[in-house]
Every structure is written in C-alpha cells, then in structure tokens.
N, C-alpha and C positions, 0 to 999 in steps of 0.2 A: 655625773654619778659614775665611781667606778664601776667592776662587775663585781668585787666583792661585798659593797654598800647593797649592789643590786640582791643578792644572794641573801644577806640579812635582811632587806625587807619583806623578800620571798618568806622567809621564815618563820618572820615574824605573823605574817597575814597567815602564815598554814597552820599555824600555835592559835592564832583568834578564831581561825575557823572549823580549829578543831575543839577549842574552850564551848564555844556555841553546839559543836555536833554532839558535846556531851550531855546536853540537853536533848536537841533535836534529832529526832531518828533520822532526818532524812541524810546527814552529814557523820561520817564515818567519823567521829571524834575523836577518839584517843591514838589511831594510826595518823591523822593528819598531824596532832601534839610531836608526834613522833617524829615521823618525814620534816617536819619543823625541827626539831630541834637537830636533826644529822643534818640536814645541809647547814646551819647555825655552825655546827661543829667542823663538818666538811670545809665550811668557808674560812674557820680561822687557823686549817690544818693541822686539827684538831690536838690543838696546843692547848687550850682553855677544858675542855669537855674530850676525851681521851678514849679509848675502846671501852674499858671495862666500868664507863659510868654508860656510856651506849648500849653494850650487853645489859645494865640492870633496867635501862629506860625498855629495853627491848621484851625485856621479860614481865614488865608493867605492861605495856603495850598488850600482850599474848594475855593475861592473868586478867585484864580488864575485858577482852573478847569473852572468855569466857565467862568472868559477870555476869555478862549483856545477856549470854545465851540461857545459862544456869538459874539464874535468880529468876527470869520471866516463867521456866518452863518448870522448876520448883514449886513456885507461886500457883500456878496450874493443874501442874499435878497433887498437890495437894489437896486441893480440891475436885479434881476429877473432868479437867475439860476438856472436851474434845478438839478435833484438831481444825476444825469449825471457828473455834470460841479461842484459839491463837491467832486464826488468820484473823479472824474481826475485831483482835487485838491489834492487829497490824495494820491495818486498815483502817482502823478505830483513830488510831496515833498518827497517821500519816494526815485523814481527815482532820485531825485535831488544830494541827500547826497551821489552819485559817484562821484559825478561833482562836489566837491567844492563849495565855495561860490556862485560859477557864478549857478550850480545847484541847490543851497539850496534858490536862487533869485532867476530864471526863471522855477523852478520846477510845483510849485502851479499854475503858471499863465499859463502855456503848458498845465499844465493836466486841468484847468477850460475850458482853449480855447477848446482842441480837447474832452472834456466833453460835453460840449455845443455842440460843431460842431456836434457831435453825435446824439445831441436829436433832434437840431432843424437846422440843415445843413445852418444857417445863420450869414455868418463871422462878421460881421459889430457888433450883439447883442454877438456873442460867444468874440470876443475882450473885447467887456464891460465887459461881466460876468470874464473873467478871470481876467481885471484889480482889477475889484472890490472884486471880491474873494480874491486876492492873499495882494491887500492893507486892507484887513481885517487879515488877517494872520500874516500882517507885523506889523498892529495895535496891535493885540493879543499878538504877538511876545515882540513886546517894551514894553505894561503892566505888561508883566510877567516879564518882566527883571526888574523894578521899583519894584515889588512884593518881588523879588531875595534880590533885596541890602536892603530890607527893613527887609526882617526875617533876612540876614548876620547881619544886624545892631542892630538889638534888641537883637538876639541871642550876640553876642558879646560885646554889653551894660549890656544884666546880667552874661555873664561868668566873665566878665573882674572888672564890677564894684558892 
C-alpha cells in the first residue's frame, strides 16, 4: 500500500467516525468529517477538492459547533433550566450511549429531569426543563445531520466533478 492509499484510508475512517459522532456525543463529529476530508484533499494535492471548497466545508464545520451549543442551550432556556438540569443533560447522554437507541433518546431528558429535580426539588418544572432540553438536543441533532449531507455533497460534487 502506498502512503497516499494509506492517507485515503485515513480519511476515509475519520469521515465514518465523524458520520457516527454526529450522533454520538462522545465523538466530536462534524470536525473529524472535516479533518477527513482535508487530508482526502491534502492527499490528492488538492487537485480534486481545492482551498475555497475547504474554506466552505470549514465554515460548516464552525456553523455546526455552534448548532450543537445553541439549539441544546435554547431548548433550556426556554424553559428555564438550570445549570444542574444541562449537566444531567450531559451526563444523561453520555449514560445513554450503553442503552442503545432507547438510551441515546431518554438519556438527555433523565439527566435534565434528575438535574432539575436537584436544584429546584419541583417535578412538574424539572419534567418541562427535561422536555425541553432534550427537544433542543434532538433539534441540534437533526441540523447537524442536514450540515453532514451537505459537506458529503459538496465535498463529493468537487471530487467527482
């Protein structure tokens, strides 16, 4: 195997395991998509994929971090949760990824409920706060995946064409 074969497969595997991060909180998703597709590019000297399709993947990259940050803490403050009822969103979500889908669903919205429940011992508001938190997560979630097919698609528009 050459080292430029080697380089694409690099890439390749940083592109899958950033497709998966964009699920999984634990995997920094849409910067590994990234870092995947510049050495992709790097590798073909970048003949194929050129600066100013990298500038636009880059500003995807930036525009989806903040998604991630925006849409969870939106979701929250809209409904008024405390910074309790974020962490056990996080915490919630981290737990989750044992459990499967049913965990990577009901993670964020456990950990906002018993986050809440903690700061302010009032089920009726800790319920809200976890809805709302967890449907901010879920919002975030579905942007970044619009984000996903949108760098696959460009990136793939200048390899290809």
């Amino acid at each position: 195997m050459d080292l430029q074969a080697l380089f694409y497969l690099i890439a390749v595997v940083l592109v899958a395991l950033g497709v998966a991060g964009t699920i999984l909180p634990a995997l920094p998703g849409i910067p590994l998509i990234f870092a995947g597709m510049f050495l992709a590019a790097w590798a073909s000297g970048f003949e194929q994929v050129g600066p100013w399709i990298l500038l636009l993947l880059g500003v995807l990259t930036v525009l989806s971090i903040a998604i991630d940050l925006l849409a969870t803490a939106m979701g929250a403050k809209r409904v008024g949760a405390s910074r309790m009822a974020l962490a056990g969103a996080v915490v919630g979500t981290v737990a989750g990824l044992f459990f499967g889908l049913i965990g990577l669903l009901a993670g964020p919205f456990l950990g906002a409920l018993a986050g809440q429940l903690m700061h302010d011992r009032h089920l009726g508001r800790a319920a809200r706060v976890g809805f709302g938190t967890w449907l901010g997560m879920l919002v975030g979630t579905v942007m970044k995946i619009g984000v996903v097919f949108a760098m696959l698609g460009i990136f793939a528009a200048a390899w290809f064409f």
